[in-house]
C-alpha positions in Angstrom: -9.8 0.9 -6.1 -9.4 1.9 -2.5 -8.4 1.0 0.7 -11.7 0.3 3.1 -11.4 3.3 5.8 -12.1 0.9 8.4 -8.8 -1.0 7.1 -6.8 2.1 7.0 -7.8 3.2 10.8 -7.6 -0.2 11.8 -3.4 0.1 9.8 -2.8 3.1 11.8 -4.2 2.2 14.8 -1.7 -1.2 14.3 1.7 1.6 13.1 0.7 4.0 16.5 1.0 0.8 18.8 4.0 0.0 16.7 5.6 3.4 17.8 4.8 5.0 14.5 3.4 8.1 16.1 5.5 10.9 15.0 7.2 11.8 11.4 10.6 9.8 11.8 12.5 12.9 9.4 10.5 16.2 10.8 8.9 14.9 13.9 5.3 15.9 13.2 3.3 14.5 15.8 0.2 15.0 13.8 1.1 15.0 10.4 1.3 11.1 9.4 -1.2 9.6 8.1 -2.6 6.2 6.1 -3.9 7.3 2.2 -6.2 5.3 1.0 -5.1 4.5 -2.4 -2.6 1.3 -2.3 0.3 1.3 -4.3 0.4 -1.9 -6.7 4.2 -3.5 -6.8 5.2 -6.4 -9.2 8.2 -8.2 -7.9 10.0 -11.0 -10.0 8.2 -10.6 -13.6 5.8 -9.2 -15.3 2.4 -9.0 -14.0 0.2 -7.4 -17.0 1.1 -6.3 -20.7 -0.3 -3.1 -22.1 -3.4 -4.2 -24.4 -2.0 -2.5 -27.4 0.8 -4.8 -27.1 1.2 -6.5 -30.7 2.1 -10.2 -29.2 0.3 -11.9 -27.0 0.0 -10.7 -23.4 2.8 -13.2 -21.5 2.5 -13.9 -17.9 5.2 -14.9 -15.7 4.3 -17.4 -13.6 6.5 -16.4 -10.7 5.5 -12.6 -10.6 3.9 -11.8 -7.4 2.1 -8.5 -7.1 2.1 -6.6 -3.7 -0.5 -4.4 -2.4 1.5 -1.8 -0.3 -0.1 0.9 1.8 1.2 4.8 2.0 1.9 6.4 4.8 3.2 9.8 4.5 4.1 13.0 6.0 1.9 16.2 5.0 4.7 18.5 6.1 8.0 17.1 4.4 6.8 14.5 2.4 8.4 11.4 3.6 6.8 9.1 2.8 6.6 4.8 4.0 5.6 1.9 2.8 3.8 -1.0 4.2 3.0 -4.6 2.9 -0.7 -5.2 3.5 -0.9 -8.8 4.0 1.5 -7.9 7.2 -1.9 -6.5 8.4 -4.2 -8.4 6.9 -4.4 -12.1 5.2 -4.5 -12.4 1.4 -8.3 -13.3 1.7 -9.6 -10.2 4.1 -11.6 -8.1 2.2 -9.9 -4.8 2.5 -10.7 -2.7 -0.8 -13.3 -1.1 -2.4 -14.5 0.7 -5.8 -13.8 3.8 -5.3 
């Protein structure tokens, strides 16, 4: 699963206007930029059970999992993360297989 690329520039585009244009730790004008794999959080519970679990898989009904996107420095490494529904609603198609 992937981030669209048209959702990515369209992210950046968004962070640039923001006044994310430069590395905040090394100052890199250049070297920030969106990836296009999204980082999966689960807040408040648990949102899937391995399937070589031996009991039944248990759903929490107040576990809400958060699409984040990476933005992160290719010359030190720092690295930032974004919520994507601050972008985008949870209904705008904005992955892909990949």
């Amino acid at each position: 699963m992937l981030w669209r690329q048209d959702t990515v520039d369209e992210i950046a585009d968004k962070l640039n206007k923001l006044g994310l244009s430069a590395c905040s730790v090394c100052g890199s004008p250049t070297a920030l930029h969106a990836d296009r794999r999204p980082i999966v959080m689960s807040i408040g519970g648990v949102a899937w059970v391995s399937p070589e679990a031996v009991a039944p898989p248990r759903r929490e009904p107040s576990t809400n999992i958060v699409f984040m996107v990476r933005v992160a420095c290719d010359v030190c490494g720092h690295t930032l993360l974004f919520d994507s529904e601050s972008f985008f609603g949870g209904d705008a198609p904005t992955l892909e297989q990949g």
